[in-house]
ZAFI-149773 format. One record per residue: x, y, z of N, C-alpha, C in turn. Coordinates in pm, 1 decimal, decimal comma, always signed. Each point is the difference from the previous one (the first is absolute). Layout:
<nodes>
NODE   n_east  n_north     n_up  ca_east ca_north    ca_up   c_east  c_north     c_up
NODE        X        Y        Z        X        Y        Z        X        Y        Z
...
</nodes>
This chain:
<nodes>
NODE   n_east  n_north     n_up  ca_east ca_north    ca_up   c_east  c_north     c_up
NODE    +83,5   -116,1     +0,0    -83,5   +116,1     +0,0    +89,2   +124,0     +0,0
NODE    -42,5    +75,8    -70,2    +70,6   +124,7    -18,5    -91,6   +105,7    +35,7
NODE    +54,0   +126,3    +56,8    -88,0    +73,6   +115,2   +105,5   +156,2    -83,3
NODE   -120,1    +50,5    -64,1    +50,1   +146,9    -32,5    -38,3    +62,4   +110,3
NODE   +100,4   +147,5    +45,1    -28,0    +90,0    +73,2    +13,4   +125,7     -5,7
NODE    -93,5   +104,0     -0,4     +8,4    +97,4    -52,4    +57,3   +124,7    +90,8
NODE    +52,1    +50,6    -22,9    +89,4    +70,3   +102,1    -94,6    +89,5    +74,0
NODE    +10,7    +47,9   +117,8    -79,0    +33,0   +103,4    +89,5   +145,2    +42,1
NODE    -93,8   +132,3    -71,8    +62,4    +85,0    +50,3    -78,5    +63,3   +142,7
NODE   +115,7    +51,7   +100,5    -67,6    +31,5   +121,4    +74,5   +168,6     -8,8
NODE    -85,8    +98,9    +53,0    +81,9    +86,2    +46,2    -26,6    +46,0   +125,5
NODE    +89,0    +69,3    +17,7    +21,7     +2,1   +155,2    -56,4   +188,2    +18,5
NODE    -45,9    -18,3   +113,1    -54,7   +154,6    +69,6   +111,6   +117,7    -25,1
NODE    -15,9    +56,2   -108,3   +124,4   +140,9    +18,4    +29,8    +72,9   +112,2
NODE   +113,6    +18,8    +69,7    +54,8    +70,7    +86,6    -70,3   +138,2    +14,5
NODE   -113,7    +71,7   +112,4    -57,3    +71,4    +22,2    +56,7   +124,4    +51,8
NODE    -48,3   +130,7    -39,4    +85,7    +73,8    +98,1   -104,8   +107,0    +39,0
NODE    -49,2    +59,5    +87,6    -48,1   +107,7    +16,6    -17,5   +117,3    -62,2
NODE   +123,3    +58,9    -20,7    +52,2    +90,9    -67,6   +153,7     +4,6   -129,3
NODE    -55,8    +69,7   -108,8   +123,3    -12,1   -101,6   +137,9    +44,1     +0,2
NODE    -22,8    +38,6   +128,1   +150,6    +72,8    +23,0    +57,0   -119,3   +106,4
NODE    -97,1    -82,4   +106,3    +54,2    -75,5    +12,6    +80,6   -148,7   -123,9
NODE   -125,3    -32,5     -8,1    +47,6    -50,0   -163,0   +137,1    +14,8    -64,4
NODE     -3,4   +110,1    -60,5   +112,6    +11,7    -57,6   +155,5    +22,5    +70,9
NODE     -6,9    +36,3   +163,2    +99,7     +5,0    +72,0    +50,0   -162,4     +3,6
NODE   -134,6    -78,0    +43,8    +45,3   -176,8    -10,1    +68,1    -37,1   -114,0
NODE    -68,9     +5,4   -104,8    +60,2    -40,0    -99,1   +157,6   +113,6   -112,5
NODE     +4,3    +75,2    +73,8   +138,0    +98,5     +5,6    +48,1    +26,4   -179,8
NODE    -73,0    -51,4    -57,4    +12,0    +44,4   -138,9    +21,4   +141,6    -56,0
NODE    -95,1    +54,0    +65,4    +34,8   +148,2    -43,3     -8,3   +119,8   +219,1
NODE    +73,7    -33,6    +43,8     +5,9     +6,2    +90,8    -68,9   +122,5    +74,1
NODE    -91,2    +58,0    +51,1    -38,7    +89,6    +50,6   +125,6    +75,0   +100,1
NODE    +29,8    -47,6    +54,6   +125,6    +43,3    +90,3   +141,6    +88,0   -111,3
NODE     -7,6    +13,2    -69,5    +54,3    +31,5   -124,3    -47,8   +127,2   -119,2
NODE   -152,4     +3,4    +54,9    -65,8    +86,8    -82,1    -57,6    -84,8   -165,9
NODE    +49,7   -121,0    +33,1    -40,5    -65,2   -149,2   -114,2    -14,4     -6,1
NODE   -125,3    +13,3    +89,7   -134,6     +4,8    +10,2    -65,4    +30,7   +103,0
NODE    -70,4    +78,4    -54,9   -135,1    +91,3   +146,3   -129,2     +5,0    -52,1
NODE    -34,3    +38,6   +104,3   -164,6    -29,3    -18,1    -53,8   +168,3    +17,4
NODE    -23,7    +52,3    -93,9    -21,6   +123,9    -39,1   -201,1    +27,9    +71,4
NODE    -65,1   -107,0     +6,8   -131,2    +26,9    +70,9    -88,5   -167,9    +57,6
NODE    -12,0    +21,7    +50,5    -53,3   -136,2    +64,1   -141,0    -60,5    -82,5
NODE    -94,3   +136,6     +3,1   -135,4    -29,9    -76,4    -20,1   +157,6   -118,0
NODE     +2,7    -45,0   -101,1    +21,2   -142,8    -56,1   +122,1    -26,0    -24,1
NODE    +57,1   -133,4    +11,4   +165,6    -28,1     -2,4   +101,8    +75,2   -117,0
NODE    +52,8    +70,7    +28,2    +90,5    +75,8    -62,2   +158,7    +16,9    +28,2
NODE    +99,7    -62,9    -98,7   +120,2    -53,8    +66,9   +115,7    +54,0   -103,7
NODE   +104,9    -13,1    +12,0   +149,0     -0,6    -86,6    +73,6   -106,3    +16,6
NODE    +45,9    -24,5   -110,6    +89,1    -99,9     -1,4   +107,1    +50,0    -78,3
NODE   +125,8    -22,1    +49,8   +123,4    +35,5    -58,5   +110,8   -114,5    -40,4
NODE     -7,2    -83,5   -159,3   +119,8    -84,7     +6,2   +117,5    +61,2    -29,0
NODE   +125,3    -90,8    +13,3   +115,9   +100,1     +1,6    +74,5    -44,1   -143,1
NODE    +45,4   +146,8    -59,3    +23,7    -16,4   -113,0   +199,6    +52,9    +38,8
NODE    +50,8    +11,8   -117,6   +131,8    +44,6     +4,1    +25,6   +140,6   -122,4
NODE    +74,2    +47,0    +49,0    +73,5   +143,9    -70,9     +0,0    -87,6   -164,7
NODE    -17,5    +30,2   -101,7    +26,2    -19,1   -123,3   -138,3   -110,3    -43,7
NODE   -124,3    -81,5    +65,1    -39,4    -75,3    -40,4    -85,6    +76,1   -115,7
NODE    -64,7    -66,3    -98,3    -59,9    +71,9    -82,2   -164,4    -75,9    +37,8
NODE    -25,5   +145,4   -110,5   -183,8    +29,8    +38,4    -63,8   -155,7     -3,7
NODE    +25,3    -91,3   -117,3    -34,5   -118,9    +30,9    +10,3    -80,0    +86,9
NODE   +113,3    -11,4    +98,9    +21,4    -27,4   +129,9   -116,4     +0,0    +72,3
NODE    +49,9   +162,3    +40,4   -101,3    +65,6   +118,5   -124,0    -35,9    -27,2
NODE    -59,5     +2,3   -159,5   -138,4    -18,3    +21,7    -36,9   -124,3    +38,5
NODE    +93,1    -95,2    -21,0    -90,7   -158,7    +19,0    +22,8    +24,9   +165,8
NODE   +100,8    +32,1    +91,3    +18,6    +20,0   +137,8   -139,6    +69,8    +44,4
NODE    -12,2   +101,1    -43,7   -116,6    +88,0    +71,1   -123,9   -126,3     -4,9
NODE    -72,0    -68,6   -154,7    -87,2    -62,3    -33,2     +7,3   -131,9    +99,8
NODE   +128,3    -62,6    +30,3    +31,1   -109,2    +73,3    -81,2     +9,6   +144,8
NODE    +49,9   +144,1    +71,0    -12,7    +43,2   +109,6   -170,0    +44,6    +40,8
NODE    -22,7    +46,7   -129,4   -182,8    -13,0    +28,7    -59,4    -64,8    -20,5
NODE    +22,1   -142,9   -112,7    -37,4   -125,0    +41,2     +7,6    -85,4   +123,3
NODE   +113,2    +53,1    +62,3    +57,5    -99,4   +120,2    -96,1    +70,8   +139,6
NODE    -19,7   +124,0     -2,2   -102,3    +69,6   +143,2   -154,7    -25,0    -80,0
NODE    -62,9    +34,6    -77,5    -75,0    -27,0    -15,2    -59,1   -161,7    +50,8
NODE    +47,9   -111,3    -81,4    -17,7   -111,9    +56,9    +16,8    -16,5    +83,2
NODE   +116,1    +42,1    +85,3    +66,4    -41,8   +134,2   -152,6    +34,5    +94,0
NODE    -22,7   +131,2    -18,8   -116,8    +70,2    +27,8   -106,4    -77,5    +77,3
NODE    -66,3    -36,5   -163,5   -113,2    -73,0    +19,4    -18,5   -195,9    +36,8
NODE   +165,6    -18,1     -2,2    +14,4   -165,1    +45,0    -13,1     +0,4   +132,1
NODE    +64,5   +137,6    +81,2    +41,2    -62,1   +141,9    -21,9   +133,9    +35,6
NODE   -104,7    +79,0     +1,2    -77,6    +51,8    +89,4   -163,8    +43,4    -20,3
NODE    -55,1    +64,1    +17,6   -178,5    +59,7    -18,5     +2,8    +89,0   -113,6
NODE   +102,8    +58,7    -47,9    -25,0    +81,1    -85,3    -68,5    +13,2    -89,6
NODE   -123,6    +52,9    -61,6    -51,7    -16,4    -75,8    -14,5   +123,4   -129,1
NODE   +106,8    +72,8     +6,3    +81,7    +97,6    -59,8    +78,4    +17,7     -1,7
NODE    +72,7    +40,8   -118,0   +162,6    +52,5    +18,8    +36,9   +131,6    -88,8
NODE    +65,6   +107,1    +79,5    +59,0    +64,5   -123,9   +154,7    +25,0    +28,9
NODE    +39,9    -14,7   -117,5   +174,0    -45,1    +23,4    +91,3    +69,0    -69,0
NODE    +81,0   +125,6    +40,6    +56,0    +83,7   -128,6   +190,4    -79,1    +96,8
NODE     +7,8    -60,1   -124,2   +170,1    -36,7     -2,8    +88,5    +93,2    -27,3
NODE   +111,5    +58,6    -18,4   +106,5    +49,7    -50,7   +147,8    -49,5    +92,0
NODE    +75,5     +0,0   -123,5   +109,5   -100,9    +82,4   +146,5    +90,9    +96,8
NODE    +44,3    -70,2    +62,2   +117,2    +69,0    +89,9   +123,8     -4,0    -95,4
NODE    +73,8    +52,4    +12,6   +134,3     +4,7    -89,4    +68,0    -36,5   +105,4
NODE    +93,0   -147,8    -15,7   +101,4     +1,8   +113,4   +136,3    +34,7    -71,6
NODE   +103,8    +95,5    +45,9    +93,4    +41,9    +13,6   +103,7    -54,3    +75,9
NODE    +68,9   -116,5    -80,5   +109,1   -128,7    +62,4    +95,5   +114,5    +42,6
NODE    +90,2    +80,0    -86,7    +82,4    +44,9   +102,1    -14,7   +108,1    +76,1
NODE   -101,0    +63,0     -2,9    -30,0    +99,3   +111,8    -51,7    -35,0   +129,0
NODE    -86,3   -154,6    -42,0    -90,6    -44,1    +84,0   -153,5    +70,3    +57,6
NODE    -32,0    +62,0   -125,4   -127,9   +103,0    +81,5    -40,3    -54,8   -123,7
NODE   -202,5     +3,2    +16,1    -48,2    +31,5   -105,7    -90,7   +108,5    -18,0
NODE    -56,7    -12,9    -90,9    -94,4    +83,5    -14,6   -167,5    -13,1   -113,3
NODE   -123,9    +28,9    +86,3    -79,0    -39,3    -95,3    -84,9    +55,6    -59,2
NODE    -10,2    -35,5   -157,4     +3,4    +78,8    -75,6   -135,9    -15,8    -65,9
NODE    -90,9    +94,8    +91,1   -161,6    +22,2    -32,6    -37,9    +11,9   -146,1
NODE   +115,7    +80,3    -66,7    -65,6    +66,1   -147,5    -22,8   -138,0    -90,1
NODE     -3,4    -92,9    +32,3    +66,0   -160,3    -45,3   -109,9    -72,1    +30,6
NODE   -153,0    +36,4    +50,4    -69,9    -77,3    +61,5   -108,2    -24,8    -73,5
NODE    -70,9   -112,5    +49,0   -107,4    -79,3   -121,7   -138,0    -25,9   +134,3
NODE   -114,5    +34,3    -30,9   -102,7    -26,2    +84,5   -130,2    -72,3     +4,0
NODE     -3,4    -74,6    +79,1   -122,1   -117,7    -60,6    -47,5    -24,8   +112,2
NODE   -215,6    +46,5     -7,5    -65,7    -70,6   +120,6    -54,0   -103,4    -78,0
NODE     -2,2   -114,9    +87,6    -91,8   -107,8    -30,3    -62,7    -61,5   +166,9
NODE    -94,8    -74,6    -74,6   -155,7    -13,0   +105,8    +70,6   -182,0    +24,7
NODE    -53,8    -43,4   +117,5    +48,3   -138,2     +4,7    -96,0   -101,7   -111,9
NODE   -108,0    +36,4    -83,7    -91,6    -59,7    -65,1    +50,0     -7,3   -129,6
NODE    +39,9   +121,9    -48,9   +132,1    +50,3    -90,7   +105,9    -92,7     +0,2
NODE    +94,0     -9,9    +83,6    +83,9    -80,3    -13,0    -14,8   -172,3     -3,8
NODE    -93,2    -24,3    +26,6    -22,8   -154,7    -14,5    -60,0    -24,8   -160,9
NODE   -126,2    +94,5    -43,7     -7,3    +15,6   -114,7    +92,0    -54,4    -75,1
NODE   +131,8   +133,5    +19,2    +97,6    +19,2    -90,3    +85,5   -115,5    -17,8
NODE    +66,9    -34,7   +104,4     +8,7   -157,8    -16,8    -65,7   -145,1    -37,0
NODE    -80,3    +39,2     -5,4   -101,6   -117,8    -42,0     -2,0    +24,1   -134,4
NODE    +48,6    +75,7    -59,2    +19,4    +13,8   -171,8   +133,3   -145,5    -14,6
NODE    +74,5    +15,6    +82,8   +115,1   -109,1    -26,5    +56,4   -135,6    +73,7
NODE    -82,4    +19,2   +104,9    +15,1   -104,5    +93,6   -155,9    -59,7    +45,0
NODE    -11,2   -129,0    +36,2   -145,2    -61,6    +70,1     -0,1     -8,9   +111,3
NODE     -8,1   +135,7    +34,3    -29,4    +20,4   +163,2   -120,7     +9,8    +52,2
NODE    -63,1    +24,0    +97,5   -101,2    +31,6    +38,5     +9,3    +68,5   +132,5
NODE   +103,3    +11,8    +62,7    +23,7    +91,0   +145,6   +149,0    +62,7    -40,9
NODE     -4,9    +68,9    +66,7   +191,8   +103,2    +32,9    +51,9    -83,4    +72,1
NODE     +0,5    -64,2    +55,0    +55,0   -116,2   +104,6    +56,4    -84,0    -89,5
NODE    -50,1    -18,5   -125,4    +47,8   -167,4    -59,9   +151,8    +63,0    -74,2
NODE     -6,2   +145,4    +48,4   +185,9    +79,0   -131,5    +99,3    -67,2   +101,1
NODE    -13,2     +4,5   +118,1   +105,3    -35,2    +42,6    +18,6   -194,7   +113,8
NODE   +121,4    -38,3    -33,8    +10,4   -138,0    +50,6    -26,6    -25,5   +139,2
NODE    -26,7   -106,1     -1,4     -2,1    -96,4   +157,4    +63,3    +64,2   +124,5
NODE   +109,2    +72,9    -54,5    +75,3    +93,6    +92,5    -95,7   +102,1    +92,5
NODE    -53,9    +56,4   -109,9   -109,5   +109,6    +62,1    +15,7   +140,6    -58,1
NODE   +192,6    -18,0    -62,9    +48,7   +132,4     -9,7     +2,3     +5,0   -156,6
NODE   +104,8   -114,3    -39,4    +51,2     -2,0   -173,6    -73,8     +7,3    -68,7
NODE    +29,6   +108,1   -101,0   -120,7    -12,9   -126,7    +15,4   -120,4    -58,5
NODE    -91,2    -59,9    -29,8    -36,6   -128,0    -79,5    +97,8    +47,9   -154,4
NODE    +75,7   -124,9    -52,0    +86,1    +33,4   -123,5   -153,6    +10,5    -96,3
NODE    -89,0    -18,8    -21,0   -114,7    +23,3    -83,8    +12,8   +153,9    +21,5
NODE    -50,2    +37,7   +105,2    +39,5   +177,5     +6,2    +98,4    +61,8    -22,9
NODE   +100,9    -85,4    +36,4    +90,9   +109,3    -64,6    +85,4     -5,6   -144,8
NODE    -56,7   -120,7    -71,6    +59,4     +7,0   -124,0   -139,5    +46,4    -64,7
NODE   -120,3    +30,8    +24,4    -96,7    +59,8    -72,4    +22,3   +172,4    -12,1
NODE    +26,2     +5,8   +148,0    -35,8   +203,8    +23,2    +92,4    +41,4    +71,1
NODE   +115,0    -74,1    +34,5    +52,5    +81,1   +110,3   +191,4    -26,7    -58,0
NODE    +27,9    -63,9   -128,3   +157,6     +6,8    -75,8    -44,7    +29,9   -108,9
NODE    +90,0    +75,6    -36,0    +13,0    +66,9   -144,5    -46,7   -119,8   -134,4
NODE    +80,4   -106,9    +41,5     -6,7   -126,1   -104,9   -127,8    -39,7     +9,8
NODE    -82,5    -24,4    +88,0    -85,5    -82,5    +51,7    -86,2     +8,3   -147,3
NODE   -143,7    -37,6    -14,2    -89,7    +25,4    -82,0   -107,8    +27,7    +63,7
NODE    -74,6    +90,9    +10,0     +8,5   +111,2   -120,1   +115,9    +94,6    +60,4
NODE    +57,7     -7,2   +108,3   +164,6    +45,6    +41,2    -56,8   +129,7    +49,3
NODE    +27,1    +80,3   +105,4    +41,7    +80,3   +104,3    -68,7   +151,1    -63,6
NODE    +32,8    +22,8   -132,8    +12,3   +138,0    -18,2   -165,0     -4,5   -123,7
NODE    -78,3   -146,6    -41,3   -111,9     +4,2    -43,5    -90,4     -8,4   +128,3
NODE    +45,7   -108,9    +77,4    -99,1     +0,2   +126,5     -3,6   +127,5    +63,6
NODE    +64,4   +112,5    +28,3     +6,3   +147,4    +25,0    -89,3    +32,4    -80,7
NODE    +25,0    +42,8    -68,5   -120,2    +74,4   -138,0   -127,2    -28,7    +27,3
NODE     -1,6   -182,4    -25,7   -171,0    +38,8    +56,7    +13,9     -0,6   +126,9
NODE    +19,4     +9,0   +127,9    -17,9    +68,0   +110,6    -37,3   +151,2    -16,3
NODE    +73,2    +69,4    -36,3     +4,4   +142,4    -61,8   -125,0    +36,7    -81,3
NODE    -27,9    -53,6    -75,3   -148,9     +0,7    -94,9    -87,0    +17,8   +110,8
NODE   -102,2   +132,7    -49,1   -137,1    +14,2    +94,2    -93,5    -39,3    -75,0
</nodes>
């Protein structure tokens, strides 16, 4: 007798947080302690995110960084806390290796609210999800490689800087 079995996906409860500033201090990605992200109004959620770029990178760079960085709070957002809004203006820090200072550079910034109904939508164009919970693994924390080779790397398909766009689309 031969016994097919079909693989059994489970996911696990995403890591909860109260607040997005806690959030993002845990997960230290863009570090609040640093100025790499604040929370500009509580209701309705209104935040910055700053990734760090270098002296000479070019505009193509920076833009997939900024787009990376409001994919990454947005979701982060609505996986692992109440949020049921977001508005998110990025612009990136310039780090300065031999001076050691940076500086960040607002005129550089890209701005996008989205609704938590919005963002599941939007994903559901490329992935078979049905909750924000199922983007990230068993862990609670990791984006699921489905998420992040769909919307969240450049390569992915439809790759980082189409999944932006339609986010961006009203």
């Amino acid at each position: 007798m031969v016994a097919l079995l079909a693989p059994v996906v489970s996911f696990a409860t995403p890591k909860h947080f109260d607040s997005i500033t806690s959030m993002m201090a845990d997960f230290n990605d863009y570090p609040p302690s640093e100025g790499d992200f604040n929370v500009l109004k509580e209701k309705p959620l209104s935040v910055t995110i700053s990734p760090m770029v270098m002296p000479g990178d070019g505009a193509g760079l920076i833009e997939k960084e900024l787009q990376k960085a409001v994919v990454y709070a947005a979701y982060r957002a609505f996986i692992h806390t109440d949020a049921t809004q977001i508005t998110i203006t990025s612009f990136p820090r310039e780090l300065n290796f031999q001076t050691h200072k940076s500086l960040f550079l607002k005129n550089k910034s890209i701005k996008l609210t989205l609704t938590r109904s919005d963002a599941l939508k939007n994903v559901q164009k490329y992935l078979e999800v049905t909750n924000l919970s199922e983007l990230v693994e068993e862990n609670g924390t990791t984006f699921t490689p489905g998420f992040k080779n769909c919307c969240y790397l450049p390569e992915g398909h439809p790759g980082l800087k189409s999944f932006y766009t339609t986010l961006a689309k009203k």
